[in-house]
N, C-alpha and C positions, 0 to 999 in steps of 0.2 A: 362771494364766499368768505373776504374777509370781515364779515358786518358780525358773522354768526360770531365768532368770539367775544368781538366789540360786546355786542345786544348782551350774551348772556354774563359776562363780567358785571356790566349795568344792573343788572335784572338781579344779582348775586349782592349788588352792593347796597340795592334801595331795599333788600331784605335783611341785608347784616345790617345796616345801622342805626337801627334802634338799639339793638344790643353793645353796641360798640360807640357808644355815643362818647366816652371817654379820651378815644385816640385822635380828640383836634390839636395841633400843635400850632401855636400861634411863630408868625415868621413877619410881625409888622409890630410895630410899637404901635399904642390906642392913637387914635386923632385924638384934636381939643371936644369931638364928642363922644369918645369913649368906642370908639369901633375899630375893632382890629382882624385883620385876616389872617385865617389860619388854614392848615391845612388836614386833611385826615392819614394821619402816619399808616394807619390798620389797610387805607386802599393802594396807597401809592406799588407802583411796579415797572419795574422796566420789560416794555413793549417788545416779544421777540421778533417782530418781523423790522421793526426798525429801531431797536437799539436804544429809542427814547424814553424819558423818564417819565411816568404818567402818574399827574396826580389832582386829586380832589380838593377845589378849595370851598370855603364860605367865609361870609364877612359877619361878626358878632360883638353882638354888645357889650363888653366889659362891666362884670358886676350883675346883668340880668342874668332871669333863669328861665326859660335854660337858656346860659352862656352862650353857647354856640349853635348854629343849626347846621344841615337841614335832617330833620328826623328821615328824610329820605329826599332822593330828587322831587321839587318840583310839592314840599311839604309848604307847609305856612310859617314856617319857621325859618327857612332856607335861602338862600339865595348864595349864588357863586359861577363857579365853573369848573371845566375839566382839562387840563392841559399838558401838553405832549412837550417834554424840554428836551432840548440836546444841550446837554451841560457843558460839553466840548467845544462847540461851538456858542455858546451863549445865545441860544434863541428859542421861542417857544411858539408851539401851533397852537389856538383855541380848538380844541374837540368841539367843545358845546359846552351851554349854559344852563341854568336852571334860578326859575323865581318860586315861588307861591301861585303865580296866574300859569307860568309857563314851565311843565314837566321836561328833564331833561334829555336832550335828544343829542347825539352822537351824531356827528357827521360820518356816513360810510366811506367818505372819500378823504377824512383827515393827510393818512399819511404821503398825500401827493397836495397837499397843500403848500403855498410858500410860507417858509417859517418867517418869522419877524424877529430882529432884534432884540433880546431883553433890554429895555431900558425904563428908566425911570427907578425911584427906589423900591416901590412896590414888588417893579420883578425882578431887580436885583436881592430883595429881600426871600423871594418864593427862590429862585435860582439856588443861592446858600443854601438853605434848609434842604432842600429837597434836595440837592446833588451833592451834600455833604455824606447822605447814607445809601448813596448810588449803587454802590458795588455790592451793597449787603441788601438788596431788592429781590423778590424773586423776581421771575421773569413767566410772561404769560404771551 
């Protein structure tokens, strides 16, 4: 029963954003070849059944156009992930993923998964961004 909210959040977000293709917020300074991860401010929310902070990432090319992807999960432009932070705790679930070959899919069993450590700069960097505007999330 908890997949039903999952599923249609999903199904909600691969329709808004095309329109909303504005709200990536970059949370990585570019590598030496111009790619930086960001995330979409317009999906992020905190999860009411567990408190966690959920949010949308993709990895985009600095300076191409379009900048960032994906015009939807699982577009040609796209590629990232979905993930479940506990800002409290500094650690993050993978929901799922999404390429160009592969649409993305939600794990219905996320929230009894073991979280993992944020570490590395990457998710020290998603960590900051994303749980610096926690309290002002809505909740779904």
């Amino acid at each position: 029963m908890r997949r039903a909210p999952v599923i249609s959040a999903i199904s909600a977000l691969a329709l808004a954003l095309p329109a909303a293709a504005e709200t990536w917020v970059s949370y990585t300074e570019p590598t030496d070849r111009g790619l930086q991860w960001s995330l979409d401010s317009a999906y992020s929310y905190r999860d009411a059944a567990s408190g966690r902070v959920v949010v949308l990432t993709a990895i985009g090319k600095v300076g191409a156009n379009p900048r960032m992807g994906p015009s939807g999960p699982g577009a040609a432009d796209g590629v990232g992930f979905v993930y479940a932070l506990d800002c409290k705790a500094n650690t993050l679930i993978s929901m799922g993923g999404y390429s160009p070959k592969k649409p993305l899919e939600i794990s219905g069993e996320w929230r009894s998964a073991a979280p993992k450590k944020a570490d590395g700069a990457d998710d020290a960097a998603l960590m900051r961004r994303a749980c610096a505007a926690a309290d002002s999330l809505p909740s779904r």
